[in-house]
N, C-alpha and C positions, 0 to 999 in steps of 0.2 A: 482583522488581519487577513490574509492574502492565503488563499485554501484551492487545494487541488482535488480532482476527480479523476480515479482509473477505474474503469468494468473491463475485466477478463474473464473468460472461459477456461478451466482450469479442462488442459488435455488429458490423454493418454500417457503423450509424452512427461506429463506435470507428476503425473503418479509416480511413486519410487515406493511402495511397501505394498504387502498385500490387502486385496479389497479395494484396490485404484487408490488408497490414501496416496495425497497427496504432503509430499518433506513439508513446515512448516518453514523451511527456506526460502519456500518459493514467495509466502506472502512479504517475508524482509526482501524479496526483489522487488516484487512492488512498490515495497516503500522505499528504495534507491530514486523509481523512478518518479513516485511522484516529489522524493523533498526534491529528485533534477527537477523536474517542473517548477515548484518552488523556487529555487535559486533561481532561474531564471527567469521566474515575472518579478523577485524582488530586484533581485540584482542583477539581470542582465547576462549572465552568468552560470555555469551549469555547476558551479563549484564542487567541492571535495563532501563526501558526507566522510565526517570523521568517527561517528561512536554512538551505541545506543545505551541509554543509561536504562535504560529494562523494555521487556518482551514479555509477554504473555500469549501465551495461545490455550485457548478459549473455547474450541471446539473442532470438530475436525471438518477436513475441506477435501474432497474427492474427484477424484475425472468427473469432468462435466457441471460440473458444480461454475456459476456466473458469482464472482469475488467483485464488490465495488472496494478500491481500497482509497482512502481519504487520508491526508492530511494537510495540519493548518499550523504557519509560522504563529509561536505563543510567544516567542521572545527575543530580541535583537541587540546583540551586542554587537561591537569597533568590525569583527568578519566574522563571528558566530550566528547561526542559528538556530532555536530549539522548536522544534517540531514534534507534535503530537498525531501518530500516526493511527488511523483505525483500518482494519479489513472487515467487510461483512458478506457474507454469502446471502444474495438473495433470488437467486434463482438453482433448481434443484431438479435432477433426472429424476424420473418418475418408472422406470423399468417396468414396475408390474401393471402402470395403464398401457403401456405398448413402448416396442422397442426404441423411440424416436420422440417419448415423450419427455414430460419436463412441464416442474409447475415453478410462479412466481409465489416466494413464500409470502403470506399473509404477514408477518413479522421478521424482519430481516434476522441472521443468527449474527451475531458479533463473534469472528473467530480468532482475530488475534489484533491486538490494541502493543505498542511501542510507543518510545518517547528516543529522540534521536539528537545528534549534533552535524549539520553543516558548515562549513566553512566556506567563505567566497575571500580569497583575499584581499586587502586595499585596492590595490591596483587594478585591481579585477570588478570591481564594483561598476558600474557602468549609468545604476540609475540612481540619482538624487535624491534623498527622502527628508530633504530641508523641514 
């Protein structure tokens, strides 16, 4: 099935609590943007995300912290879509090797994993999957 890729850098700006933690909102933005990507290599389409049938978050995700967030069309109905969405942090500030450092982890963390629903409407569909 048809799977998307995002790597971001989680800012300053991304932090919202103390210690740079960053909202666990931010990764359900990622996943807006990749099922848009989604929708639009299946169907042409940027369609509607309607609803997440569950969320987990998994570990925490800080300023500076490199998030790949994935996911992959599992299921196709008449204009739904169900999507399986993962985030993983695999790159991490390193502070006490020096102010500008940052290592790639040896094991990515899985921080927060979703399952979702897009909608593209009929009319809206644009690519054939005869």
């Amino acid at each position: 099935m048809i799977e998307a890729t995002l790597k971001v850098r989680m800012s300053m700006h991304d932090a919202h609590y103390a210690g740079n933690l960053v909202d666990g909102a931010r990764m359900l933005n990622l996943f807006g943007d990749v099922g848009t990507e989604l929708s639009i290599r299946y169907d042409g389409d940027e369609g509607l995300f309607r609803s997440y049938s569950s969320v987990e978050f998994l570990a925490p995700v800080y300023a500076g912290d490199f998030i790949e967030a994935k996911g992959r069309i599992v299921r196709v109905g008449n204009t739904s879509r169900t999507i399986e969405f993962e985030a993983w942090k695999i790159i991490t500030p390193e502070p006490e090797a020096g102010e500008t450092a940052a290592r790639v982890l040896d094991e990515p963390i899985l921080v927060c994993k979703a399952t979702g629903t897009c909608v593209t409407l009929k009319a809206r569909q644009r690519i054939r999957h005869d």
